[in-house]
SEDOPA-82539 format. One record per atom (N, C-alpha, C, O): residue number from 1; residue in one letter; chain; atom name; x, z, y. Coordinates in nm, 4 decimals. Each point is the difference from the previous one (the first is absolute). Last residue first. Layout:
<rs>
R | NUM | A | A | CA | X | Z | Y .
...
</rs>
This chain:
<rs>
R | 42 | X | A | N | 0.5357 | 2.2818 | -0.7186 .
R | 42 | X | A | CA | 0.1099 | 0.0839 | -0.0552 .
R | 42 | X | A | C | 0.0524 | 0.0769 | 0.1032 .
R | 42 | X | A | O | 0.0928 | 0.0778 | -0.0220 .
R | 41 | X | A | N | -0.4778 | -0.4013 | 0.0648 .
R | 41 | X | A | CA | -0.0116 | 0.1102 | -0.0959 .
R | 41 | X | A | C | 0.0874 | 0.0947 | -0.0469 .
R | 41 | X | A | O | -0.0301 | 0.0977 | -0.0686 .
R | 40 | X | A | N | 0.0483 | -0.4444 | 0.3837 .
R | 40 | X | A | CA | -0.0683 | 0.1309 | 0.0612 .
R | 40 | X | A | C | -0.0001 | 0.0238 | -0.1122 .
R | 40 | X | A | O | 0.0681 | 0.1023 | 0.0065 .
R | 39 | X | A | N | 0.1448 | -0.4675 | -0.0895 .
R | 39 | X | A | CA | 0.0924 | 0.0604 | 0.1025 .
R | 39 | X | A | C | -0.0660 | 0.1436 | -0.0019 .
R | 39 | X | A | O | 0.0676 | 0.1000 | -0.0240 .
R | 38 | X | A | N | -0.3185 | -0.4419 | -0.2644 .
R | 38 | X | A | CA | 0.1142 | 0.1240 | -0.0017 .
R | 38 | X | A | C | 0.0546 | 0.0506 | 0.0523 .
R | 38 | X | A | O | 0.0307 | 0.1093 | -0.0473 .
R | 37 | X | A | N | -0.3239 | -0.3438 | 0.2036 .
R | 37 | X | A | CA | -0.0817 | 0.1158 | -0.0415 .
R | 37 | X | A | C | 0.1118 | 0.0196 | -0.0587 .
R | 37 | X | A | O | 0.0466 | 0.1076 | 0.0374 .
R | 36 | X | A | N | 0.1043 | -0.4256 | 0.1638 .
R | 36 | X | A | CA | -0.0720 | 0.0559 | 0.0813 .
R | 36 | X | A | C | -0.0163 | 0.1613 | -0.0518 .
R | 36 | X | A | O | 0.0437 | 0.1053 | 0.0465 .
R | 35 | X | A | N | 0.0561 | -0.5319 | -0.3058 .
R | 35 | X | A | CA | 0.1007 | 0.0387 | 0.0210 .
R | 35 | X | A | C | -0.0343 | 0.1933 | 0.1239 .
R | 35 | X | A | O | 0.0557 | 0.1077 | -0.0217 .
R | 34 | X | A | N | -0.4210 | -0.3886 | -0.1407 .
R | 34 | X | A | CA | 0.0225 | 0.0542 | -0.0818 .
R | 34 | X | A | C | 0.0964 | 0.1015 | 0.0445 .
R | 34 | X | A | O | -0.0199 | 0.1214 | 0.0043 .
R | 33 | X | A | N | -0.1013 | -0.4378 | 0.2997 .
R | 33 | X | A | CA | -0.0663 | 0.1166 | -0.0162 .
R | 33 | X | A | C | 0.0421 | 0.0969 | -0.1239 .
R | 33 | X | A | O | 0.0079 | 0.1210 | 0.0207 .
R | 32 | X | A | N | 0.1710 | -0.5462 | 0.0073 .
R | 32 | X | A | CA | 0.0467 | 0.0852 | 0.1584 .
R | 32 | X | A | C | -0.0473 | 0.1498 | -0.0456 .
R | 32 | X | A | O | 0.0676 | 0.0996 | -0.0255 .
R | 31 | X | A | N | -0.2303 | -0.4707 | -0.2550 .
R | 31 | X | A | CA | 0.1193 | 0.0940 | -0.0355 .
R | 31 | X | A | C | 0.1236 | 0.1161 | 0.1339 .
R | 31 | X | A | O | 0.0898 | 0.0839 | 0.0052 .
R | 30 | X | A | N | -0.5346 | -0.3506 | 0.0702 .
R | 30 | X | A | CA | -0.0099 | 0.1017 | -0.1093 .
R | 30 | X | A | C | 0.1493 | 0.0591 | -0.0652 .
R | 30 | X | A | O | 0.0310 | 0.1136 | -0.0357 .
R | 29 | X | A | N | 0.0028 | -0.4601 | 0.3606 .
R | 29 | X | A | CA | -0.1177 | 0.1195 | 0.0452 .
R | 29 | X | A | C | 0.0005 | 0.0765 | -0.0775 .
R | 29 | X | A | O | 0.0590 | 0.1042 | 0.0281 .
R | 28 | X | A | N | 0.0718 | -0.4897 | -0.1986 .
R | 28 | X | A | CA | 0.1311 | 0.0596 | 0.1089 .
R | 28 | X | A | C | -0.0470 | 0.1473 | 0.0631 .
R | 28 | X | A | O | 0.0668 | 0.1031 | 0.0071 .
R | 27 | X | A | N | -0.4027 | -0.4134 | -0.2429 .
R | 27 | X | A | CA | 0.1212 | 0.0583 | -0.0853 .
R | 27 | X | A | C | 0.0830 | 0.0851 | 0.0448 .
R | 27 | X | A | O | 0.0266 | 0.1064 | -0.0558 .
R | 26 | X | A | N | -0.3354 | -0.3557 | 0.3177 .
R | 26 | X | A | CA | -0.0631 | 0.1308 | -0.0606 .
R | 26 | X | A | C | 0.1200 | 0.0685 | -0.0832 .
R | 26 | X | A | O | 0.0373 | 0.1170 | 0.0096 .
R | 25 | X | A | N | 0.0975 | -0.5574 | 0.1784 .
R | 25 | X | A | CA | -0.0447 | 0.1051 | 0.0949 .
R | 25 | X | A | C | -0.0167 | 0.1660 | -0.0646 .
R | 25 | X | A | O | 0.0697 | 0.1008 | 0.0123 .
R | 24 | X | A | N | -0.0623 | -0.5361 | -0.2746 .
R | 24 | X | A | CA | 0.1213 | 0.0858 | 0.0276 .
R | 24 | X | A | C | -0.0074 | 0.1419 | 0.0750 .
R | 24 | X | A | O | 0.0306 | 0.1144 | -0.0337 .
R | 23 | X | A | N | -0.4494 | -0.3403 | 0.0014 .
R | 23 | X | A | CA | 0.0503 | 0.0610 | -0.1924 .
R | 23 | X | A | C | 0.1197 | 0.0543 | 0.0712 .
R | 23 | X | A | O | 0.0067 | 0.1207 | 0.0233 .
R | 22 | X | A | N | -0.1940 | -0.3976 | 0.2762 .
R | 22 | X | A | CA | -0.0606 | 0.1456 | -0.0067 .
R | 22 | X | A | C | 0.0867 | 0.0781 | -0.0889 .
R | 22 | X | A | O | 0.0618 | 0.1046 | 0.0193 .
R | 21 | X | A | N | 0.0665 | -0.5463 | 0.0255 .
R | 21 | X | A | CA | 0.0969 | 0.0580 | 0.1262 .
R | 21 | X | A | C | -0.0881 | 0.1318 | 0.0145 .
R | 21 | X | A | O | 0.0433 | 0.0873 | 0.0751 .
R | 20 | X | A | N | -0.2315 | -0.3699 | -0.4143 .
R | 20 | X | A | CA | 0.1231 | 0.0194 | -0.0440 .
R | 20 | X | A | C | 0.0754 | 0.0746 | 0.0827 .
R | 20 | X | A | O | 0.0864 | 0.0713 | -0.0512 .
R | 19 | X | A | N | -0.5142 | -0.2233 | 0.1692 .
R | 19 | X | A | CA | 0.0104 | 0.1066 | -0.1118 .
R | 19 | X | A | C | 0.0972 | 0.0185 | -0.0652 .
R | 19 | X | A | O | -0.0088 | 0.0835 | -0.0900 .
R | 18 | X | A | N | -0.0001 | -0.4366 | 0.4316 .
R | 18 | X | A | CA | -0.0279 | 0.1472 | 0.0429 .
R | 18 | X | A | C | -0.0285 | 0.1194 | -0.0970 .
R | 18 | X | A | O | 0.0182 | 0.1176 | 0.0316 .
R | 17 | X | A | N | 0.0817 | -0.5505 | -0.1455 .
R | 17 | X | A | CA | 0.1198 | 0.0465 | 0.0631 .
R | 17 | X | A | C | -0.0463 | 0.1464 | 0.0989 .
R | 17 | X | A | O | 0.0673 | 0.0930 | 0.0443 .
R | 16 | X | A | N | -0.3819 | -0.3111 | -0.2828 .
R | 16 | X | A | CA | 0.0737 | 0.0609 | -0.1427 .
R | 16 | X | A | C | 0.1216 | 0.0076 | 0.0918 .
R | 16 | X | A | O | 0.0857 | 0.0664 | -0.0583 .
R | 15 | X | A | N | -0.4240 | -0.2711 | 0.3009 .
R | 15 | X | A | CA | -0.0752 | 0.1443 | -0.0094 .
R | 15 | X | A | C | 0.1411 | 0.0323 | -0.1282 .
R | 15 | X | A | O | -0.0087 | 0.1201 | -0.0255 .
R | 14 | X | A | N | 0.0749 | -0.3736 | 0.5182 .
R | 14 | X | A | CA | 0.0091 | -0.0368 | -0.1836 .
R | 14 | X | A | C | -0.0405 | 0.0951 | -0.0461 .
R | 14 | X | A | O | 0.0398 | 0.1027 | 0.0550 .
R | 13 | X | A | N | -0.0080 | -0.0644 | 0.4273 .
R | 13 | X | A | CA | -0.0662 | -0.0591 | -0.0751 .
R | 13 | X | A | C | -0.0171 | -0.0227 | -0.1250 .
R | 13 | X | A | O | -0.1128 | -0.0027 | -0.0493 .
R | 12 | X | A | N | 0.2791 | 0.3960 | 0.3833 .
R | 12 | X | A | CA | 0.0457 | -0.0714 | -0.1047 .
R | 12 | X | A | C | -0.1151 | -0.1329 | -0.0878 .
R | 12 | X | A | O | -0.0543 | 0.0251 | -0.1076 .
R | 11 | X | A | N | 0.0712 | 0.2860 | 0.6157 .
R | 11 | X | A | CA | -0.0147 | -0.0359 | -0.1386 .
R | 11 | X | A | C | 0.0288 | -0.1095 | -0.0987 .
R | 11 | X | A | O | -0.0229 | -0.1194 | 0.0194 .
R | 10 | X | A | N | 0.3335 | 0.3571 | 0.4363 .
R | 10 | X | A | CA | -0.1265 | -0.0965 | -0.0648 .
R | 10 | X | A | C | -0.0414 | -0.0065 | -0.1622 .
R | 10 | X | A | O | 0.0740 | -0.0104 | -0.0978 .
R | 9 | X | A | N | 0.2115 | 0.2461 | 0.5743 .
R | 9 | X | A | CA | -0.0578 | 0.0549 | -0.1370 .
R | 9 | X | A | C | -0.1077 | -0.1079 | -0.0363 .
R | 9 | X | A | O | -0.1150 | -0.0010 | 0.0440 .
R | 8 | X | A | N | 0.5643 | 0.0150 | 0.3406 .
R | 8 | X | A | CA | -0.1303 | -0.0618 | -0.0588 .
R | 8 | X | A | C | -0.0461 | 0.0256 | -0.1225 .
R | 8 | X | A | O | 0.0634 | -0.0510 | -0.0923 .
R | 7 | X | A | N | 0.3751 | 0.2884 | 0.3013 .
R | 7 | X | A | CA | -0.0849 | -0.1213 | -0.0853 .
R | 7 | X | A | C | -0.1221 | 0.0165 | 0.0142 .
R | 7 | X | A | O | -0.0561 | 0.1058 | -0.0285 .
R | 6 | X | A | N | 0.4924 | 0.0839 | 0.3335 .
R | 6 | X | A | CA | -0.1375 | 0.0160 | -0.0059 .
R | 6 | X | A | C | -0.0664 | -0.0981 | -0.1070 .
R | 6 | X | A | O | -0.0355 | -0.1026 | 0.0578 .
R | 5 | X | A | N | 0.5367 | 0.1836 | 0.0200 .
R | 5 | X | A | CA | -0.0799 | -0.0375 | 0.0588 .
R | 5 | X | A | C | -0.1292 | 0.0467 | -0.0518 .
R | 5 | X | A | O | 0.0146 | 0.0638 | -0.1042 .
R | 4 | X | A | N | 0.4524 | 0.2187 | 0.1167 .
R | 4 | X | A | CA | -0.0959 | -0.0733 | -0.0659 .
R | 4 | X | A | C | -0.1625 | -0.0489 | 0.0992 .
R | 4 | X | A | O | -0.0745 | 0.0657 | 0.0727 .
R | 3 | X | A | N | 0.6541 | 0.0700 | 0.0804 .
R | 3 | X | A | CA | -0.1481 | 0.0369 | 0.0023 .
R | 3 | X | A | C | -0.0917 | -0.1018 | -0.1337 .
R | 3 | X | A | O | 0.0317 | -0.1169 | -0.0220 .
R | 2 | X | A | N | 0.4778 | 0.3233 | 0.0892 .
R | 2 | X | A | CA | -0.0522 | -0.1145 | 0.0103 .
R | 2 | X | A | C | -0.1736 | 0.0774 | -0.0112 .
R | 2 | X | A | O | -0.0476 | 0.1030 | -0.0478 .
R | 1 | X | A | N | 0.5544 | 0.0344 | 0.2922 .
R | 1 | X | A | CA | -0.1181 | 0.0452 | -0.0687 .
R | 1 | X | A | C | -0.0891 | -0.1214 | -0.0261 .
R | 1 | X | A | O | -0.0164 | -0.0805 | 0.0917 .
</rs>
């Protein structure tokens, strides 16, 4: 069994590498959600 270590959560200094690793982020999210509300709607 492999275990996952624990990361260190740090902010992102560079302000356009952090608005680039938001943008993906949010993206992935929203289409989760989308995928989501169709599952329950049908």
């Amino acid at each position: 069994m492999s275990y996952l270590r624990k990361l260190k959560i740090k902010r992102l200094e560079n302000t356009s590498e952090r608005q680039v690793t938001y943008l993906k982020r949010s993206a992935e999210i929203l289409k989760k959600a989308k995928e989501l509300s169709n599952i329950v709607r049908h």
